[in-house]
N, C-alpha and C positions, 0 to 999 in steps of 0.2 A: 091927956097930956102926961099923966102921972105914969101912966100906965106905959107910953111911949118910951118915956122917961128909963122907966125900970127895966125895959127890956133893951134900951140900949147898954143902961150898963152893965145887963148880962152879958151883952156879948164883947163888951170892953175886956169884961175881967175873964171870960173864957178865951180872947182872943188871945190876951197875954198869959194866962196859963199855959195853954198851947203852943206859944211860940218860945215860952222857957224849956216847954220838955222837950221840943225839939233839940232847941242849944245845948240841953243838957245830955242828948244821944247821939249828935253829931262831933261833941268833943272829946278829943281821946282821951285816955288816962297819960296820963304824967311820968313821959320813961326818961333817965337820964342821958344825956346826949353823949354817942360812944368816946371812948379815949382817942385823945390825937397821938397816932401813933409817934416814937421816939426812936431814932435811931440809933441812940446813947447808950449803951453796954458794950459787954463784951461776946465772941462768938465763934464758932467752927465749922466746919463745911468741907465737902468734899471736890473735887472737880475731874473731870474730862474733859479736851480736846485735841489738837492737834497741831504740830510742832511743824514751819518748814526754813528752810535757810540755806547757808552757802560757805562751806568751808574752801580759802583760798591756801592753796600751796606753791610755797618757791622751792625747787631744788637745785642746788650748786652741786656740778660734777666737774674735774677736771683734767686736761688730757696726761697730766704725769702720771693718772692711772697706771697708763697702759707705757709707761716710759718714754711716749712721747715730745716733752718737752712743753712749751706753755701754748695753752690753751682751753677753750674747755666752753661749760654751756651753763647756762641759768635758765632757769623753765619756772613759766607758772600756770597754774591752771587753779579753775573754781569749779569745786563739785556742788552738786546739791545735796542737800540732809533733812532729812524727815519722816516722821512717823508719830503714831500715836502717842500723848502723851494722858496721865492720870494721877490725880494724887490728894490732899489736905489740905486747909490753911486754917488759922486761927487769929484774929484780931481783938481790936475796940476800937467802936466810934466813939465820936463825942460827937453832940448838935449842938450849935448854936446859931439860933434864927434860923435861915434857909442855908444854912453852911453847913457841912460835915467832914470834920477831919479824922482821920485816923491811921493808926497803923497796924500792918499785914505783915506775917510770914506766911509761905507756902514750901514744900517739897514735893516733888512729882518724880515716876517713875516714867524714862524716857524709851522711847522707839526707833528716834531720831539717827538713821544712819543714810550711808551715801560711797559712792565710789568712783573712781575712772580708772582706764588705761588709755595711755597717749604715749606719741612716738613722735621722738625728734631726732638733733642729729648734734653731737662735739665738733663744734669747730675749731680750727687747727690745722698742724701738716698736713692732719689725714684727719678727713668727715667719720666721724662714729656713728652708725646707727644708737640711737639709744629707746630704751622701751623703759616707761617708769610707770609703776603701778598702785595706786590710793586707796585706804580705805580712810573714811572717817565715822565716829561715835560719838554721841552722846548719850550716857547711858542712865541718867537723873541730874537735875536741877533745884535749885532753889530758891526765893528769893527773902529777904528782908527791905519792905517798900513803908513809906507815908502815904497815904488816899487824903485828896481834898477835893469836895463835890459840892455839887448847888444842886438845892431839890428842886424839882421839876414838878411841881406839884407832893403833896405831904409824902405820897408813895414810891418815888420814882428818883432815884440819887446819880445824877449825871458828873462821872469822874475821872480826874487823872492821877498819876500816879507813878513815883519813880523811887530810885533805891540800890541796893546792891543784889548779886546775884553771883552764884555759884554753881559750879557743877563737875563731874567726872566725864572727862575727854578723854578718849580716846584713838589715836591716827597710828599709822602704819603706812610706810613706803616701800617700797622695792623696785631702785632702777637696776639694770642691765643693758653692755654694750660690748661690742664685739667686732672685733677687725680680721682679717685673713683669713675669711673663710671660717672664720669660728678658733682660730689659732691662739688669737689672745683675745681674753673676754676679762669683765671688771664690771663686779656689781657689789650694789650693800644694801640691807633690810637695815628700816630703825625703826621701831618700838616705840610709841608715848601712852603714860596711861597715865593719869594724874587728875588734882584736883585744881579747876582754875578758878579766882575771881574775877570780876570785872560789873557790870552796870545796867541796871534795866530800866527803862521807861516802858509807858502804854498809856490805855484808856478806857475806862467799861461803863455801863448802864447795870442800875441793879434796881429791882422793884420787891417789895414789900409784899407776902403774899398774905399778912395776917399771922395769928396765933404764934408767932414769933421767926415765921419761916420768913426766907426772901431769897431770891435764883437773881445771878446775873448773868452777863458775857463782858467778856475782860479779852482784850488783846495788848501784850505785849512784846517789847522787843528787848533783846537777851543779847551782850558783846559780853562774851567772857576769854577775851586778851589774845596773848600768843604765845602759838608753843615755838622754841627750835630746838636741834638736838645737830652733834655732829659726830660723825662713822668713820671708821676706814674703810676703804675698799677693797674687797679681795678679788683678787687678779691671780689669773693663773696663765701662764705662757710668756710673760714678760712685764717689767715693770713692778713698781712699789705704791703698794694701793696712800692716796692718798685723803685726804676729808674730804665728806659731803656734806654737804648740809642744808637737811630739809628742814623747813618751820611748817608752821600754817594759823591763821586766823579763822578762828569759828567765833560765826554768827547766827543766830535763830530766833524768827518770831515762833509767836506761839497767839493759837485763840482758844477758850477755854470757857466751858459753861459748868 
C-alpha cells in the first residue's frame, strides 16, 4: 500500500510539473498593446484630380448697333470646363471621442477650360445673323474650409466640409453681325481675367495608413460668383456702336486624391 501510495504521488507531482512547463511555453512574453492612433495634430499633403463644371453666359447686343433703331437680342448659353487639376494643403485636426474637426487650406494648379460658338439672330426691323464666340478658364483655385467627421472605426474618418474658395477666371467673348451682304457689320471682343471669390462645400473618406501617413478622396463643389463687363461696338458701314454686355457664372466640381 506504501508503495502504491509513493508511486501515485510521483506521478501527481510530475503530472503537475509538467503541466506548469507547459503553461509556461505556451504563454507569450508581455508586449505593450500598440498606440490608438489620434488624429489630433497638425499636417500637409499633396493632391491630384480632376476638375469638371459649367460656365454659363448671357450676351446683350443691340440693333442701334447697326443704326437700326430698337431692338436687339439676349443669348445664353452653358459651356462645359475641365481639366486636370493638382496641388497642396495643410491643416489640423483636433479628436474628440469619435468626432474630428478641423481646418484646411489648399491651392491647386488648374486645367480646367472650355469653349462654344453658337449662332443666333437680332430681332428687330431687320433679323441680324449673329455669330458669338466663348472661351472660358480656370487657371488655379483655392480653398479656406472647416472638416467635421465621425470615425468609422479608429482608422477611417467619414467627412464634410465647407468654406470659402477663390480663384483666377478667365472668359473671352467675341460676337459678330452683319447685314447687306456684309455692308454693315458690328461686333465687340471683351476680355476678363481676374480674381473671384465665392463658396465651397463637398465631402471625403480618409484612412489612416500608420507611421503618420493617411490618403484620402475628397469631392468638392466650387461657385466663385459672376463676372460682367460692358463694350462698345464697332461697326463699320453705318451706325454708332453701342454696349454689350457679356457676364458669365462659373461653377466647378472637383474630385481629388
Amino acid at each position: 500500500m506504501k508503495k502504491l501510495f509513493l508511486a501515485t504521488t510521483a506521478f501527481v507531482v510530475l503530472a503537475a510539473t509538467s503541466a506548469g512547463a507547459a503553461d509556461m511555453t505556451a504563454r507569450p512574453a508581455y508586449a505593450a498593446p500598440p498606440p490608438v492612433y489620434t488624429w489630433t495634430g497638425a499636417y500637409v499633403g499633396a493632391n491630384v484630380g480632376y476638375g469638371w463644371g459649367d460656365a454659363k453666359s448671357d450676351h446683350a447686343l443691340n440693333n442701334t448697333a447697326f443704326g437700326l433703331g430698337a431692338g436687339g437680342i439676349q443669348t445664353s448659353q452653358s459651356e462645359k470646363i475641365d481639366g486636370v487639376i493638382g496641388g497642396a494643403q495643410a491643416g489640423y485636426n483636433y479628436q474628440f471621442g469619435t468626432w474630428v474637426w478641423g481646418w484646411e487650406t489648399d491651392f491647386q494648379g488648374s486645367g480646367q477650360k472650355g469653349g462654344s460658338t453658337f449662332n443666333s439672330a437680332v430681332t428687330g426691323n431687320i433679323p441680324i445673323p449673329l455669330t458669338a464666340t466663348t472661351d472660358h478658364k480656370l487657371e488655379w483655385f483655392g480653398t479656406a474650409r472647416s472638416r467635421l467627421g465621425f470615425l468609422w472605426g479608429p482608422n477611417v474618418l467619414l467627412y464634410g466640409t465647407a468654406g470659402v474658395a477663390y480663384g483666377q477666371v478667365k472668359d473671352s467673348a467675341t460676337l459678330n453681325g452683319s447685314i447687306a451682304g456684309g455692308a454693315i457689320t458690328a461686333g465687340v471682343v471683351t476680355n476678363f481675367k481676374d480674381v473671384k471669390a465665392g463658396w465651397t462645400a463637398g465631402a471625403g473618406i480618409e484612412g489612416a495608413l500608420g507611421n503618420g501617413w493617411s490618403a484620402k478622396v475628397e469631392y468638392l463643389y466650387i461657385d466663385l460668383g459672376k463676372t460682367e463687363q460692358t463694350a462698345a461696338a464697332s461697326v463699320t458701314g453705318a451706325g454708332v456702336g453701342t454696349p454689350t454686355r457679356p457676364s458669365g457664372t462659373p461653377t466647378t466640381s472637383s474630385a481629388s486624391v
